[in-house]
C-alpha positions in Angstrom: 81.9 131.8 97.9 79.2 129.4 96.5 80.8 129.5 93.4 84.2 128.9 94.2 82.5 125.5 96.6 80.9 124.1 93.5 84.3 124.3 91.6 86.0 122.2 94.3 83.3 119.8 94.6 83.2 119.4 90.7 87.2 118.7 90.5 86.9 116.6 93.4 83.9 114.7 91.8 85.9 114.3 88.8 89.2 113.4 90.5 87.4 110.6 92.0 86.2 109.6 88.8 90.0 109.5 87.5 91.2 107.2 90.4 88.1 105.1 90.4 89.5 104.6 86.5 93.2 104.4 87.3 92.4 101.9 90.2 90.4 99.7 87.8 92.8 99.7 85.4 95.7 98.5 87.5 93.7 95.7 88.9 92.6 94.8 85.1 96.3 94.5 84.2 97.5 92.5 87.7 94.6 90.2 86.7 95.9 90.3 83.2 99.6 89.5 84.1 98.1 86.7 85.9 96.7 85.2 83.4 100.1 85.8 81.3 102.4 84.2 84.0 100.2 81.0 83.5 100.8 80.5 79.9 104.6 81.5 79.9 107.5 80.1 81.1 108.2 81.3 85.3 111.8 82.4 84.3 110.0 84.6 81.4 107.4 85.7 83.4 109.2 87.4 86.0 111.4 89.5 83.5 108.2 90.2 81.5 105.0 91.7 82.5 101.6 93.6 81.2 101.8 97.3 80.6 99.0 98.1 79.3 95.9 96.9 77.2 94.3 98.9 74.7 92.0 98.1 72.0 92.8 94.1 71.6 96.7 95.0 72.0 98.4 93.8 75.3 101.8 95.4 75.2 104.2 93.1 77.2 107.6 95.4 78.4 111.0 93.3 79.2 113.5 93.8 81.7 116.1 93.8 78.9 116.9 93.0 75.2 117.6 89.5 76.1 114.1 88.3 77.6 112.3 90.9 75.0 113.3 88.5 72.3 112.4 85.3 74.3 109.2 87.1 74.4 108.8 87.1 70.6 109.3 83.8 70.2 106.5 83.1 72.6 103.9 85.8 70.8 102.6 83.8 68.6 101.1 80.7 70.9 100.8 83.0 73.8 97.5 84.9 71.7 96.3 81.8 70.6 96.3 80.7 74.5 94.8 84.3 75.5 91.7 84.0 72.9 91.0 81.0 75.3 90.4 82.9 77.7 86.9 84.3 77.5 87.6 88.1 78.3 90.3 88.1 76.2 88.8 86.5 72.8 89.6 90.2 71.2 93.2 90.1 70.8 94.7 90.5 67.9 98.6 91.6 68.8 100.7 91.7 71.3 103.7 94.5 71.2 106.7 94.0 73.0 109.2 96.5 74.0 111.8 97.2 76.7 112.0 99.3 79.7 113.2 102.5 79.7 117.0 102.1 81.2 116.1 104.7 83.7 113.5 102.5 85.2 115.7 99.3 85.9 119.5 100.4 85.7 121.3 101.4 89.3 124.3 103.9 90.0 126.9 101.8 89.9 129.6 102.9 92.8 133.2 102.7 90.8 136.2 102.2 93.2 139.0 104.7 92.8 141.8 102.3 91.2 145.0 102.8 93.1 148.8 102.2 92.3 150.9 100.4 94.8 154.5 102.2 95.5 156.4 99.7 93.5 153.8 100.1 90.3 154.3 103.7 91.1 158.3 103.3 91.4 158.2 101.0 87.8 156.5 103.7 85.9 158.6 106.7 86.7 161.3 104.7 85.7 159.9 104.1 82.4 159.2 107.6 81.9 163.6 108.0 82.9 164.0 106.0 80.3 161.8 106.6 77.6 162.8 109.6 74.8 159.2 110.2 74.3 158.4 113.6 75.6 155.0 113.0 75.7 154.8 109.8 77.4 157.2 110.5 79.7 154.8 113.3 81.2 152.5 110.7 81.2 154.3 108.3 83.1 155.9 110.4 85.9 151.9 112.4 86.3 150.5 108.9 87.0 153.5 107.7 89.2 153.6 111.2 91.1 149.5 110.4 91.5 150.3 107.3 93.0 153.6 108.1 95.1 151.4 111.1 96.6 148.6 109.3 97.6 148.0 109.8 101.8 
């Protein structure tokens, strides 16, 4: 019993430890992205943000293709403006990349596109007249589709 106590005290202790770090780290990077948002341009800045910072490397990620090569441009003087800054007088690069699609793309909701009764009367027409087999199949499937529609 004893035993079993110290274990759970131990990965508590240490699971403390790992949010203490994870807390500090996310506050180091809002401070960081502050600090960004100064030196860039506001329409930049709110497509482009801290990720992470890891051994004088600040990698920026962008909303999309278009801002992650605005961000390029801006790489250069951005790190000589961040080795102003006293806690950040060790960078040396800055990587840019862009957000996983997953993270910023939304199901889009498609509309079912309909056939009115005289688009649907026009193609089985064509498909009357046509001496194509195969698109007059075509034709008279999509105007049935239509003509049946509740």
């Amino acid at each position: 019993m004893i035993s079993s106590l110290k274990k759970v005290c131990n990965f508590l202790g240490h699971s403390a430890n790992n949010l203490n770090g994870l807390v500090k780290k996310s506050e180091a990077l809002d401070a960081l992205n502050s600090i960004i948002a100064e030196h860039l341009d506001d329409e930049l800045a709110k497509h482009c943000y801290a990720s992470n910072l890891q051994k004088g490397c600040i990698t920026i990620s962008c909303d999309s293709a278009e801002w992650l090569t605005l961000m390029r441009f801006e790489v250069p003087a951005l790190i000589q403006k961040l080795r102003k800054v006293e806690a950040l007088r060790s960078i040396a690069n800055i990587r840019c990349q862009i957000l996983k699609p997953k993270a910023i793309t939304k199901k889009r909701k498609y509309r079912k596109a309909e056939l009115s009764s005289n688009s649907a009367e026009h193609l089985q027409s064509f498909a009357n007249e046509t001496t194509d087999e195969r698109l007059k199949k075509i034709f008279s499937r999509i105007a049935d589709r239509a003509l049946k529609k509740p």
